[in-house]
Biopython code that builds the backbone (N, CA, C, O; Angstrom):
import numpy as np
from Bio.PDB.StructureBuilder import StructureBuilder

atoms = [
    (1, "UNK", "N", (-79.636, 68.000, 4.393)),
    (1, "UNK", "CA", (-79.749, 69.131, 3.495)),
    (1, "UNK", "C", (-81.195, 69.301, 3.069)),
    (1, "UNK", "O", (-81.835, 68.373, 2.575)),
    (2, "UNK", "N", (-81.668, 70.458, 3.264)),
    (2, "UNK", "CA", (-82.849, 70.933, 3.099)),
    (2, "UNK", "C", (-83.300, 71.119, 1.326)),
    (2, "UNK", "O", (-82.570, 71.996, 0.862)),
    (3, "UNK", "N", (-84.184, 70.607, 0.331)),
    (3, "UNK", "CA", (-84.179, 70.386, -0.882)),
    (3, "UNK", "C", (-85.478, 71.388, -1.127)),
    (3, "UNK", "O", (-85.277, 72.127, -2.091)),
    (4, "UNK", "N", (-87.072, 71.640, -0.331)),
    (4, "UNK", "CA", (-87.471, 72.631, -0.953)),
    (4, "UNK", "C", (-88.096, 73.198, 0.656)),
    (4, "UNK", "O", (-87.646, 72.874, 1.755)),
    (5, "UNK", "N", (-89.119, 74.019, 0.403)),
    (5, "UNK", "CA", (-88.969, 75.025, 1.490)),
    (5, "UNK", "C", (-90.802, 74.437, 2.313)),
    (5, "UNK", "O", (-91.923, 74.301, 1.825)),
    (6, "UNK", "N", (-90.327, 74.279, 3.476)),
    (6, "UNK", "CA", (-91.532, 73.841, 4.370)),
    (6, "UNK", "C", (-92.527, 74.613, 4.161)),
    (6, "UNK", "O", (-92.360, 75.825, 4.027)),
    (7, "UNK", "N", (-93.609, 74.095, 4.105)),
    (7, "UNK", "CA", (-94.675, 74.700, 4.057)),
    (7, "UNK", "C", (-95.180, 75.887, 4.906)),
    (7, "UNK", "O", (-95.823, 76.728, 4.276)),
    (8, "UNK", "N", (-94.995, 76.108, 6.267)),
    (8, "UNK", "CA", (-94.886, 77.027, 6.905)),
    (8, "UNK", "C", (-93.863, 77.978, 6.956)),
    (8, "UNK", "O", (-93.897, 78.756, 7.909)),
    (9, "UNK", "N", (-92.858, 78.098, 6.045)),
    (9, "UNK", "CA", (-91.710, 78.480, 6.346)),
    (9, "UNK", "C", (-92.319, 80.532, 6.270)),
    (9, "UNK", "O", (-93.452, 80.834, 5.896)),
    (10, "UNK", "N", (-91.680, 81.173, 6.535)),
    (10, "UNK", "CA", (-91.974, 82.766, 6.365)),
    (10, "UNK", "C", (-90.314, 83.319, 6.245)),
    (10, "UNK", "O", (-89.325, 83.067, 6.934)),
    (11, "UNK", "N", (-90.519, 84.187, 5.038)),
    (11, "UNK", "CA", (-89.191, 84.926, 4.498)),
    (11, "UNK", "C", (-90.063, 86.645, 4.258)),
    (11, "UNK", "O", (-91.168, 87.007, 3.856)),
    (12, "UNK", "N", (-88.637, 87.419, 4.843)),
    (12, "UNK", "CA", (-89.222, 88.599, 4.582)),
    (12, "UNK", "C", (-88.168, 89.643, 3.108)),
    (12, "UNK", "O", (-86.957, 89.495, 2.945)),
    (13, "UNK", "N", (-88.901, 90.438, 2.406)),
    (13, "UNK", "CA", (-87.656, 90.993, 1.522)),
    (13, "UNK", "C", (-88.030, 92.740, 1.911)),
    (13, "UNK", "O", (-89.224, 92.848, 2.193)),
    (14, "UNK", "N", (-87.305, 94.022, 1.976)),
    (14, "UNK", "CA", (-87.481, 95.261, 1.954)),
    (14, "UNK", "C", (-87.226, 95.782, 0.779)),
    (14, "UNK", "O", (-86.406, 95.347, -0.029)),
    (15, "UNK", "N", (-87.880, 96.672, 0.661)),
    (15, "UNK", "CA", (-87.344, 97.731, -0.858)),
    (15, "UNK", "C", (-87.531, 98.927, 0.003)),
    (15, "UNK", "O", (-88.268, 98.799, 0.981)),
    (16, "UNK", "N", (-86.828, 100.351, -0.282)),
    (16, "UNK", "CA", (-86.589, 101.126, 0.057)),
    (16, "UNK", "C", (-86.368, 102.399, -0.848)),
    (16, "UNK", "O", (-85.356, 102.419, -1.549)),
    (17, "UNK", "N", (-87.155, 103.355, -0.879)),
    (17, "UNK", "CA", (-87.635, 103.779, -1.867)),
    (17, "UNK", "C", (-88.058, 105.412, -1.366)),
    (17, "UNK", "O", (-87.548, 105.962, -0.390)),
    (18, "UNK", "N", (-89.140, 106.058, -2.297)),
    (18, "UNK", "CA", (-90.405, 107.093, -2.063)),
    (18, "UNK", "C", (-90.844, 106.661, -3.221)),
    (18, "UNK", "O", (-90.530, 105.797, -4.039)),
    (19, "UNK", "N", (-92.148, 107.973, -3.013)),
    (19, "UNK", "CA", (-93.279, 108.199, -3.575)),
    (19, "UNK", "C", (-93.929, 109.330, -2.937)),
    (19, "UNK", "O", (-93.761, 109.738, -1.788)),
    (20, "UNK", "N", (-94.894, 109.894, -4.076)),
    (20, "UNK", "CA", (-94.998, 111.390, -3.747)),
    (20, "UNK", "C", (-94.433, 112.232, -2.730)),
    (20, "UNK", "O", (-94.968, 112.755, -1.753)),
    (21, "UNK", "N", (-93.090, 112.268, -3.201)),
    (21, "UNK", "CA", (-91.406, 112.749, -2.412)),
    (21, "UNK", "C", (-91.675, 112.546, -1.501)),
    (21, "UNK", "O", (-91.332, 113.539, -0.859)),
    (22, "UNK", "N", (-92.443, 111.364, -0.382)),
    (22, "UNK", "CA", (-91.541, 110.867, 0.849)),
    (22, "UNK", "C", (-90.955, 109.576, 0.975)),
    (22, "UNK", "O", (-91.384, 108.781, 0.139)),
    (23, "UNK", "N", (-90.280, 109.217, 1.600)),
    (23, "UNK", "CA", (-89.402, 107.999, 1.632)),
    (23, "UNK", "C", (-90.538, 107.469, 2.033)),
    (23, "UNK", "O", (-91.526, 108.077, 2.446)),
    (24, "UNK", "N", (-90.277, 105.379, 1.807)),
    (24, "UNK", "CA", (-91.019, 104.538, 1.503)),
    (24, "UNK", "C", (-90.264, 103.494, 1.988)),
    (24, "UNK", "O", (-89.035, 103.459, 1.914)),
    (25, "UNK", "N", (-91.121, 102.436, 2.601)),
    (25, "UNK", "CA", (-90.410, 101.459, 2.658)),
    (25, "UNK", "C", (-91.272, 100.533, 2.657)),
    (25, "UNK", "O", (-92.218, 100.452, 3.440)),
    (26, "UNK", "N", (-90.924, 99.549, 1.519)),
    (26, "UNK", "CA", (-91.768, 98.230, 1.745)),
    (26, "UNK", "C", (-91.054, 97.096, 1.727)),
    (26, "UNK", "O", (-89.913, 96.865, 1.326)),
    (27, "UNK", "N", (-92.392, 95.997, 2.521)),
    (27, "UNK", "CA", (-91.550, 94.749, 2.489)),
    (27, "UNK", "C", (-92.479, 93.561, 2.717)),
    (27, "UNK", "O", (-93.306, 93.086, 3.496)),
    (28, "UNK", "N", (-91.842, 93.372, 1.568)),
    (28, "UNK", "CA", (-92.473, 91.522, 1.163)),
    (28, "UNK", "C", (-92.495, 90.563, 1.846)),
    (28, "UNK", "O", (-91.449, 90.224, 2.400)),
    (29, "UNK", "N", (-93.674, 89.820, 2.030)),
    (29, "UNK", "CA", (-93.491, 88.822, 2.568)),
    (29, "UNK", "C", (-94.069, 87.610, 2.102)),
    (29, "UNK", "O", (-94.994, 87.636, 1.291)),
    (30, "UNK", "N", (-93.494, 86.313, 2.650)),
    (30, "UNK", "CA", (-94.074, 84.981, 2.273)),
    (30, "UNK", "C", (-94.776, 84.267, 3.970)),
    (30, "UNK", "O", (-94.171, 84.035, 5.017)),
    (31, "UNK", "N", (-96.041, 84.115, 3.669)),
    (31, "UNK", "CA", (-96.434, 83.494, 4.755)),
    (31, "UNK", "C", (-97.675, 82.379, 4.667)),
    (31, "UNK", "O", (-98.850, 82.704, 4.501)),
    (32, "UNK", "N", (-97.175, 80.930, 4.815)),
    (32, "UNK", "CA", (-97.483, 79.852, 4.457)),
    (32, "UNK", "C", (-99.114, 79.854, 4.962)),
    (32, "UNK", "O", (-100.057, 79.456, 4.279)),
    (33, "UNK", "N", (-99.175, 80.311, 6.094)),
    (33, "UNK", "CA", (-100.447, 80.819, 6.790)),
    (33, "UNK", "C", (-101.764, 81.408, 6.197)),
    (33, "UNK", "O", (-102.872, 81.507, 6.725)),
    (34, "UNK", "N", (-101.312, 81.794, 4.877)),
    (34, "UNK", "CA", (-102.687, 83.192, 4.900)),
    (34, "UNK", "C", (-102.822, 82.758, 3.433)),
    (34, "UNK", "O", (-101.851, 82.491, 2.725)),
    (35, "UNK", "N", (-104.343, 82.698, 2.957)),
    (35, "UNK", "CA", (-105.172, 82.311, 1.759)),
    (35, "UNK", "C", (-104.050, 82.737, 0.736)),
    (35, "UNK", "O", (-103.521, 81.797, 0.144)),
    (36, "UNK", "N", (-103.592, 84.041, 0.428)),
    (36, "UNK", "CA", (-102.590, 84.545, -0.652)),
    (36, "UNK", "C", (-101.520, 84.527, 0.245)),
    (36, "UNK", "O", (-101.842, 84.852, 1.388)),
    (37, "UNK", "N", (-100.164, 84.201, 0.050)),
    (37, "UNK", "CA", (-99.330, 83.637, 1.056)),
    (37, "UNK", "C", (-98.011, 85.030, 0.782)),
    (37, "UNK", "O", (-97.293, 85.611, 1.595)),
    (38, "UNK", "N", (-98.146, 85.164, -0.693)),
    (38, "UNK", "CA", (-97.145, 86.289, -0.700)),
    (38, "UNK", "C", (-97.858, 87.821, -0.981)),
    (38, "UNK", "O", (-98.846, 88.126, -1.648)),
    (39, "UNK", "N", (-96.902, 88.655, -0.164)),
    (39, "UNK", "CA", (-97.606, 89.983, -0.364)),
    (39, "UNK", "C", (-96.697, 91.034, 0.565)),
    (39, "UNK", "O", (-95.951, 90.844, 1.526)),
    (40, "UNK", "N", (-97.141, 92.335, -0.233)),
    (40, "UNK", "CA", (-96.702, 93.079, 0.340)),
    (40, "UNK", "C", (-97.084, 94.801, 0.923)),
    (40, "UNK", "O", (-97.886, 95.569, 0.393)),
    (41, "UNK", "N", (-96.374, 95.022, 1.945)),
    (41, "UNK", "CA", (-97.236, 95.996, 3.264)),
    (41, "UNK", "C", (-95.918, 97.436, 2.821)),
    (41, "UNK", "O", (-94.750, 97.384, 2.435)),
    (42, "UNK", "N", (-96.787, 98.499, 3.104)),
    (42, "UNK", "CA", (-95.890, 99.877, 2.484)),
    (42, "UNK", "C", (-96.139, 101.052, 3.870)),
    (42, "UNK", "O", (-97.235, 101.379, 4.326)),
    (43, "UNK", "N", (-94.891, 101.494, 4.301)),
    (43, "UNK", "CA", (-95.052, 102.343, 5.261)),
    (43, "UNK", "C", (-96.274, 103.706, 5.017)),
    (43, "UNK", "O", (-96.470, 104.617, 5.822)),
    (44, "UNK", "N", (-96.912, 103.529, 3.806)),
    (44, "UNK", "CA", (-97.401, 104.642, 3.602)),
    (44, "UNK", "C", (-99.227, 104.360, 3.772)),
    (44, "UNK", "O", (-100.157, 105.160, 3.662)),
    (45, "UNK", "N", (-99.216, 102.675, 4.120)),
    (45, "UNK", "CA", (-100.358, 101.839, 4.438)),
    (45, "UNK", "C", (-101.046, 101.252, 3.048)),
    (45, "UNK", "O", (-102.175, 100.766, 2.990)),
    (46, "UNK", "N", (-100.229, 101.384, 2.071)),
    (46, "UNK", "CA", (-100.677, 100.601, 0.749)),
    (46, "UNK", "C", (-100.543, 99.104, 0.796)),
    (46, "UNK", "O", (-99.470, 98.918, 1.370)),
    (47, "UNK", "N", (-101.149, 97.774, 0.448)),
    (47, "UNK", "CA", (-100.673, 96.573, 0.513)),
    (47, "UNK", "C", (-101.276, 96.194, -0.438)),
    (47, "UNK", "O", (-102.347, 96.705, -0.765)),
    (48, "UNK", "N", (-100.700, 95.184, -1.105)),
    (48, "UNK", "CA", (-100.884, 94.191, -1.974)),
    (48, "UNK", "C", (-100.356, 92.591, -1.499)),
    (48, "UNK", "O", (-99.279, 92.348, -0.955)),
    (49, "UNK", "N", (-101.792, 91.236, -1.990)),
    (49, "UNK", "CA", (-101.624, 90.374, -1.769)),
    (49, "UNK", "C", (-101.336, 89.435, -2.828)),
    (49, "UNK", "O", (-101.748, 89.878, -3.900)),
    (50, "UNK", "N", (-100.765, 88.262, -2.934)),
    (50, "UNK", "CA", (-100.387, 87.404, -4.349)),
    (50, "UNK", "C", (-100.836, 85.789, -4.121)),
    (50, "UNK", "O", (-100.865, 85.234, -3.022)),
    (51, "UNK", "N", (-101.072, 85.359, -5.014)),
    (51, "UNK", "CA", (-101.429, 83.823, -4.759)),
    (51, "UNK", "C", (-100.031, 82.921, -5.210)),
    (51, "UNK", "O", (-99.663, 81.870, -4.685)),
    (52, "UNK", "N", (-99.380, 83.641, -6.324)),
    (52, "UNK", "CA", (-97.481, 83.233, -6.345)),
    (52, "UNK", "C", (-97.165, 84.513, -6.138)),
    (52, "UNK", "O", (-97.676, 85.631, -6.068)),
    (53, "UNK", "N", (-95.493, 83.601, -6.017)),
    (53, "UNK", "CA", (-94.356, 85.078, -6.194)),
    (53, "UNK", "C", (-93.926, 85.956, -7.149)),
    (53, "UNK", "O", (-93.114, 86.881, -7.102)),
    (54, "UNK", "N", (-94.963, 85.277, -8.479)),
    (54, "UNK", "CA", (-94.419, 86.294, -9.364)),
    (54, "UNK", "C", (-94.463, 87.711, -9.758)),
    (54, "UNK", "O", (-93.717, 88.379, -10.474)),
    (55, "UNK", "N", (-96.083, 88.143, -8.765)),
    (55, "UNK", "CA", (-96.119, 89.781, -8.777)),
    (55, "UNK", "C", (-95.824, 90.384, -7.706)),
    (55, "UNK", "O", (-96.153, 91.550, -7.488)),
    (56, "UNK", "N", (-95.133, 89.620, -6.866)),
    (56, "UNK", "CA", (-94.252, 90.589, -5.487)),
    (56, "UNK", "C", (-93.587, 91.368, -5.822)),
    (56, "UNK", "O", (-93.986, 92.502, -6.090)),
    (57, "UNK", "N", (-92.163, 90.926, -5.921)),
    (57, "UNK", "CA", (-91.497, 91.733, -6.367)),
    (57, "UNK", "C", (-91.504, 92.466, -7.205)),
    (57, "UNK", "O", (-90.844, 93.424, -6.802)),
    (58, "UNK", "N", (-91.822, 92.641, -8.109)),
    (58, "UNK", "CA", (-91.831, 93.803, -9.496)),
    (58, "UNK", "C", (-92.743, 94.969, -8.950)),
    (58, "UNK", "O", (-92.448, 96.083, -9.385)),
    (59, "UNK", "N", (-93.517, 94.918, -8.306)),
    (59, "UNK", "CA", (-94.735, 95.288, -7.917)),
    (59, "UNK", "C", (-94.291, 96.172, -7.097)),
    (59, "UNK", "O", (-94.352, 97.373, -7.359)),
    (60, "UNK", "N", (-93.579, 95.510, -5.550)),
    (60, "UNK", "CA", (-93.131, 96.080, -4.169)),
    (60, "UNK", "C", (-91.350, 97.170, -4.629)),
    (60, "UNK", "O", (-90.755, 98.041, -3.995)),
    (61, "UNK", "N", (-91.102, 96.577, -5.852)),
    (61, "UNK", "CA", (-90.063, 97.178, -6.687)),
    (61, "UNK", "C", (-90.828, 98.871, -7.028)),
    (61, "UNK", "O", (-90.603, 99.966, -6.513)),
    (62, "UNK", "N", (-91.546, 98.549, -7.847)),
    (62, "UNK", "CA", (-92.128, 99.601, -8.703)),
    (62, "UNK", "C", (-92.923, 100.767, -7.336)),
    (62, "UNK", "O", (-92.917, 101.893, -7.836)),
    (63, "UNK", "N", (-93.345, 100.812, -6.360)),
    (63, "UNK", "CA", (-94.261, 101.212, -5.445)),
    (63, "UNK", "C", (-92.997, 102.160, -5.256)),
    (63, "UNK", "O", (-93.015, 103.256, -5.817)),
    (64, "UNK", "N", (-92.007, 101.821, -4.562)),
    (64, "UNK", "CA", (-91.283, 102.770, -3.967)),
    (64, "UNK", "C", (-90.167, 103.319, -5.213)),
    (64, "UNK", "O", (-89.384, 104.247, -5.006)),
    (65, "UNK", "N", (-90.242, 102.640, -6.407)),
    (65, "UNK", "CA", (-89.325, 103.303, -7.508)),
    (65, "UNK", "C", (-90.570, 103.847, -8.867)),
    (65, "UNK", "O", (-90.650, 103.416, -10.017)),
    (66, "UNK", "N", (-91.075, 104.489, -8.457)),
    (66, "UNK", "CA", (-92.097, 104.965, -9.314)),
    (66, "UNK", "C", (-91.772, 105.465, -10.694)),
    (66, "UNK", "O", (-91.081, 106.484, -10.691)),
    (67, "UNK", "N", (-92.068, 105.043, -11.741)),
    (67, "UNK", "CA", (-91.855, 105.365, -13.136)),
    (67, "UNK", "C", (-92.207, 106.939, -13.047)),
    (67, "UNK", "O", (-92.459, 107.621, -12.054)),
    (68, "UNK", "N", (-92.120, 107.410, -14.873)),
    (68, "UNK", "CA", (-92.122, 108.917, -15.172)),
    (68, "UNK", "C", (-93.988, 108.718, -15.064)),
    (68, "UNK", "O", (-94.955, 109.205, -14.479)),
    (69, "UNK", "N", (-93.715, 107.884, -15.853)),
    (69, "UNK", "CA", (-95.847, 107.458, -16.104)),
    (69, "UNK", "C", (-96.537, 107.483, -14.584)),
    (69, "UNK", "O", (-97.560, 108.023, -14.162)),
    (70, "UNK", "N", (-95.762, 106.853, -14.107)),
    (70, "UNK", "CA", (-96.703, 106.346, -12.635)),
    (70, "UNK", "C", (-96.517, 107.850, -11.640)),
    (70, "UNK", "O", (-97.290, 108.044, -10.701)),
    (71, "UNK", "N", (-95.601, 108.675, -11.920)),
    (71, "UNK", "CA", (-95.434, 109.850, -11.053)),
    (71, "UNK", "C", (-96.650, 110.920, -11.686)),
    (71, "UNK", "O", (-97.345, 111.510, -10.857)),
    (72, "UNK", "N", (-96.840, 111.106, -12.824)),
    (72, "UNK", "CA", (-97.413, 111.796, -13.538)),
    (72, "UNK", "C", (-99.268, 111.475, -13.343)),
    (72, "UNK", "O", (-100.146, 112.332, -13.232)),
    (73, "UNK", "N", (-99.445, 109.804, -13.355)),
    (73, "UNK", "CA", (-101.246, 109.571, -12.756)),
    (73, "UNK", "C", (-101.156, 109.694, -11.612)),
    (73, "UNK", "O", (-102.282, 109.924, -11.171)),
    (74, "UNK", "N", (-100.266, 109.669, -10.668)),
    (74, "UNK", "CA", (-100.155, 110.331, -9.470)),
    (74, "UNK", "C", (-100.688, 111.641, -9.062)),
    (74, "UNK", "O", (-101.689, 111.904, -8.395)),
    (75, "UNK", "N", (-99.525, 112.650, -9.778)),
    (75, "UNK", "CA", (-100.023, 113.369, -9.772)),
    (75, "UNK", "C", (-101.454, 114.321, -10.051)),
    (75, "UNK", "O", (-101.933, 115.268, -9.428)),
    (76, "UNK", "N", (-102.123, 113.189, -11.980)),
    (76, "UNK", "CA", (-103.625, 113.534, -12.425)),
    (76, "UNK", "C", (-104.653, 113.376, -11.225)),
    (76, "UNK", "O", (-105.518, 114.221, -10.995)),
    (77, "UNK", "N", (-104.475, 112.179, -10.458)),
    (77, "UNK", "CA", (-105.349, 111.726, -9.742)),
    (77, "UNK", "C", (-105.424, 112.474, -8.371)),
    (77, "UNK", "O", (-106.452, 112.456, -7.694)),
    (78, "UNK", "N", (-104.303, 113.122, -7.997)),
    (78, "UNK", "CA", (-104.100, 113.933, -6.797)),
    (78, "UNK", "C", (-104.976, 115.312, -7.166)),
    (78, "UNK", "O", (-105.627, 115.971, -6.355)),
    (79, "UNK", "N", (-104.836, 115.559, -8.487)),
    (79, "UNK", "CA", (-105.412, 116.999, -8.668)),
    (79, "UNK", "C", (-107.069, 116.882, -9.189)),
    (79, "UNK", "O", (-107.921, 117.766, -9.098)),
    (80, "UNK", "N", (-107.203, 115.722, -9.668)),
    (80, "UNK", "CA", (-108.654, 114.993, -9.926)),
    (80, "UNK", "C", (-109.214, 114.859, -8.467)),
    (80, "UNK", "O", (-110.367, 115.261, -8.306)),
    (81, "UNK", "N", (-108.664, 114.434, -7.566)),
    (81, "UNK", "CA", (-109.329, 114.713, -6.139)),
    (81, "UNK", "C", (-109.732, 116.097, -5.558)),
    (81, "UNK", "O", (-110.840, 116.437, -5.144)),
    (82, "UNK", "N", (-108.607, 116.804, -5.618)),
    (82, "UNK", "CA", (-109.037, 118.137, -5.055)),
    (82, "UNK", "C", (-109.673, 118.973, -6.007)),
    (82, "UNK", "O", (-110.075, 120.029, -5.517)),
    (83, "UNK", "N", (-109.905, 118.811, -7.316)),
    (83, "UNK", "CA", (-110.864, 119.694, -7.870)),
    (83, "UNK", "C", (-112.616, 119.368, -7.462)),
    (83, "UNK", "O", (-113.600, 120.059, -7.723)),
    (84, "UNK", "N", (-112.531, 118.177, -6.804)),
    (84, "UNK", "CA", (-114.562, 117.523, -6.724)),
    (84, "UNK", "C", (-114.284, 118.706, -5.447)),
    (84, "UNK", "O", (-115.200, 119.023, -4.689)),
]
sb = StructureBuilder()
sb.init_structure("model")
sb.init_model(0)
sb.init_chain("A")
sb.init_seg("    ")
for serial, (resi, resn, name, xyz) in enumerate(atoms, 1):
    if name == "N":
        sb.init_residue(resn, " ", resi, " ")
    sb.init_atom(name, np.array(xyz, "f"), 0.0, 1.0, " ", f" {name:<3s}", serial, name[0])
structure = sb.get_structure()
């Protein structure tokens, strides 16, 4: 019986989602391999990397389930671009 998780081991998680109304899909990963080991990659080419697991998920959660707040600087920042 296996008691904690090998050092090389790699686990993947998906969230499934949008953002600025197109569908989204991201997905987490753990990989024993790489300086920040957890992190996560977004069909829309956004990524974020973690040194623990504790800001994966909430994070790869929130990306494709975007708050009222987070839709709204979305939007400021979309229209802050095209006015320069």
């Amino acid at each position: 019986m296996k008691t904690h998780l090998e050092q090389t081991e790699f686990w993947v998680g998906t969230f499934h989602g949008s953002h600025h109304g197109r569908p989204a899909t991201v997905t987490a990963t753990r990989d024993a391999t790489r300086p920040e080991p957890y992190a996560w990659t977004c069909t829309c080419g956004a990524s974020q990397s973690f040194p623990t697991e504790d800001g994966v998920w909430p994070t790869a959660w929130r990306h494709t389930h975007p708050t009222r707040f987070d839709r709204l600087r979305s939007w400021v920042i979309r229209r802050l671009r095209t006015a320069r």
